[in-house]
MIDOSE-1310 file (N, C-alpha, C; in nm, 2 decimals, decimal comma, always signed):
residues 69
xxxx	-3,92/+20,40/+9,27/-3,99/+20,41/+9,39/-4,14/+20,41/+9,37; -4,17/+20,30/+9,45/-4,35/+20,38/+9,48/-4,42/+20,42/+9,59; -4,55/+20,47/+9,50/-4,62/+20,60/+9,67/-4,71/+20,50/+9,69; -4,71/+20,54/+9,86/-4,82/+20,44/+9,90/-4,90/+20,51/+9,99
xxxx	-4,99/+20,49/+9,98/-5,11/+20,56/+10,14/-5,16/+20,43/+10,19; -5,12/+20,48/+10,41/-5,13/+20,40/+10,48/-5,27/+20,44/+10,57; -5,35/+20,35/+10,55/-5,47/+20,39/+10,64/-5,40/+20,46/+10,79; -5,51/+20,57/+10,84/-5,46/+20,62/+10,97/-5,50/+20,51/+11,07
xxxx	-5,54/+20,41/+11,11/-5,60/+20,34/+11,24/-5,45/+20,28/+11,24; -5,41/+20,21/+11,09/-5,30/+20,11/+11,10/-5,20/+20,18/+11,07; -5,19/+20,28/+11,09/-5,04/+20,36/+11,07/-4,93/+20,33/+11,10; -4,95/+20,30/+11,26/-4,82/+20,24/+11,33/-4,76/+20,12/+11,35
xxxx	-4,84/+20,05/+11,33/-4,85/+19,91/+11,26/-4,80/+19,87/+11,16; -4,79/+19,94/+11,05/-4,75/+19,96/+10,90/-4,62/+20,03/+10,88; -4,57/+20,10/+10,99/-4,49/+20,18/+10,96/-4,36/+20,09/+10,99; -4,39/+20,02/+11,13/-4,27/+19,95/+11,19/-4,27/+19,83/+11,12
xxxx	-4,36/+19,77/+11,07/-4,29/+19,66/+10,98/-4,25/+19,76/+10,80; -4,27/+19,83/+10,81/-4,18/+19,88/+10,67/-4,01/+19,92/+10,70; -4,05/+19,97/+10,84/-3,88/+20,00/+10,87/-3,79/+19,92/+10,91; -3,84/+19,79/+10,93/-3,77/+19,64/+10,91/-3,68/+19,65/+10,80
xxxx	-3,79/+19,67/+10,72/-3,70/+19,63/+10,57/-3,60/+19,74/+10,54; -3,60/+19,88/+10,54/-3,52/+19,98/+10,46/-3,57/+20,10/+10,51; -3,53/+20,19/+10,46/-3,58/+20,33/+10,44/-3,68/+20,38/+10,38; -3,80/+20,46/+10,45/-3,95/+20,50/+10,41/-3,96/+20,61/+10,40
xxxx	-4,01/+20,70/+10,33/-4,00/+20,85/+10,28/-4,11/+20,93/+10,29; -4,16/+21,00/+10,38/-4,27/+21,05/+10,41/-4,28/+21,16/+10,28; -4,41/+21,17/+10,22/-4,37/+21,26/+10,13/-4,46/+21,35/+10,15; -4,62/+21,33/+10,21/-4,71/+21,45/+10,26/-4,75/+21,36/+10,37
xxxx	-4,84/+21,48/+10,43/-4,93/+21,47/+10,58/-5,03/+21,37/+10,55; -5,11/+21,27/+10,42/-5,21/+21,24/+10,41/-5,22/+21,11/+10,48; -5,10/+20,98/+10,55/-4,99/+20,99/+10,51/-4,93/+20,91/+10,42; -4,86/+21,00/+10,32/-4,82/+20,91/+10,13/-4,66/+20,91/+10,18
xxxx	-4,64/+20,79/+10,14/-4,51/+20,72/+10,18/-4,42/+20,68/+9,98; -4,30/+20,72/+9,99/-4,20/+20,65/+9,93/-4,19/+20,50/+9,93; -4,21/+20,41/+9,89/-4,14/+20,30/+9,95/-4,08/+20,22/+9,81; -4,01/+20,10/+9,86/-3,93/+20,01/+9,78/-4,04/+19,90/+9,71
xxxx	-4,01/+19,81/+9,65/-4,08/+19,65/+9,61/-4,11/+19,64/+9,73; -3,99/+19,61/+9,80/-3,97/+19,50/+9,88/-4,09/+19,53/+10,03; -4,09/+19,64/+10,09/-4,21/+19,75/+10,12/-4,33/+19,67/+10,10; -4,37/+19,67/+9,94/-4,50/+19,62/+9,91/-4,53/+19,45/+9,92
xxxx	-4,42/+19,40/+9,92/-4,43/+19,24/+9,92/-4,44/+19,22/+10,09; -4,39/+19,30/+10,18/-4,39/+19,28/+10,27/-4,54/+19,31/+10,38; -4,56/+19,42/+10,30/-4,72/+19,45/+10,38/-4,86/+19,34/+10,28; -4,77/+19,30/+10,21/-4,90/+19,20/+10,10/-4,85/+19,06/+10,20
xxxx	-4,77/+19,01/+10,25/-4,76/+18,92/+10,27/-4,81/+18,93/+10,42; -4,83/+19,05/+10,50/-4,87/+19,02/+10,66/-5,03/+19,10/+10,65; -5,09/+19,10/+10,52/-5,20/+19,13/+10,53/-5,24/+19,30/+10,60; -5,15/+19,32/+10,59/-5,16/+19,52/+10,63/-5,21/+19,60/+10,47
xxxx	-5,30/+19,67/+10,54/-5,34/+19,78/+10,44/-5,30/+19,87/+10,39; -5,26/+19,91/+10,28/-5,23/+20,01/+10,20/-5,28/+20,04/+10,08; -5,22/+20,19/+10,01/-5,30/+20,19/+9,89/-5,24/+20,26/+9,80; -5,21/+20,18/+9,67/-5,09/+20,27/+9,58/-5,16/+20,38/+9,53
xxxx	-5,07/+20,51/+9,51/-5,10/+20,63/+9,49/-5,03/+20,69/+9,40; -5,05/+20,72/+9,28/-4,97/+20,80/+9,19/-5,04/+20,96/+9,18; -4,90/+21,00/+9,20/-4,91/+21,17/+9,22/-4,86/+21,20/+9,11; -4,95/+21,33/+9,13/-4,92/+21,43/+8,97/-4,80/+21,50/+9,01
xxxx	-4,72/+21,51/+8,91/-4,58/+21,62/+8,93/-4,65/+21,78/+8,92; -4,59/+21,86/+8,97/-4,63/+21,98/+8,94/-4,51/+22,03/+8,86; -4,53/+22,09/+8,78/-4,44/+22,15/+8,69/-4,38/+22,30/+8,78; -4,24/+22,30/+8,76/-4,27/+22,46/+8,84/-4,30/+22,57/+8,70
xxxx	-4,35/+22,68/+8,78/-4,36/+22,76/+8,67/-4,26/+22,90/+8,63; -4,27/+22,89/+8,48/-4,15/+22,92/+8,41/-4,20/+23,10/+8,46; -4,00/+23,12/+8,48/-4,00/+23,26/+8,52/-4,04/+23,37/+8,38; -4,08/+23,46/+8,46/-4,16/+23,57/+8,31/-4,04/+23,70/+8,29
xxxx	-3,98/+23,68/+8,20/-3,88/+23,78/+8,17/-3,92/+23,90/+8,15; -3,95/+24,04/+8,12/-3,97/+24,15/+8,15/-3,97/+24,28/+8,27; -4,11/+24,36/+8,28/-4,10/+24,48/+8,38/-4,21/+24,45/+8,43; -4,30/+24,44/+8,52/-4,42/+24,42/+8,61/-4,49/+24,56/+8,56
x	-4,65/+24,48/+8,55/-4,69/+24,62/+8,50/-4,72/+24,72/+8,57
């Protein structure tokens, strides 16, 4: 999968030609989307704006075994 950020003006615009093709995955509020290849060939080909985004994983953090002080 990849993340994508869709300008806010063309949001809606962007959104409905992605749901043409498949399933789109909102992943935060900014707004950074899931999407497929096919997603990206498709907003490259009608000239709509986006912008690939690679996010940092957060690691969760490891439980602390003992008594609280």
């Amino acid at each position: 999968m990849l993340t994508i950020r869709l300008p806010k003006p063309n949001w809606g615009k962007t959104w409905r030609a992605m749901i043409e093709i498949g399933p789109v995955r909102m992943i935060a509020k900014d707004p950074i989307f899931e999407v497929l290849p096919a997603h990206i060939e498709l907003l490259t080909s009608r000239g709509l704006p986006y912008e690939l985004v690679t996010l940092r994983l957060r690691r969760p953090e490891k439980r602390r075994h003992g008594t609280a002080d």
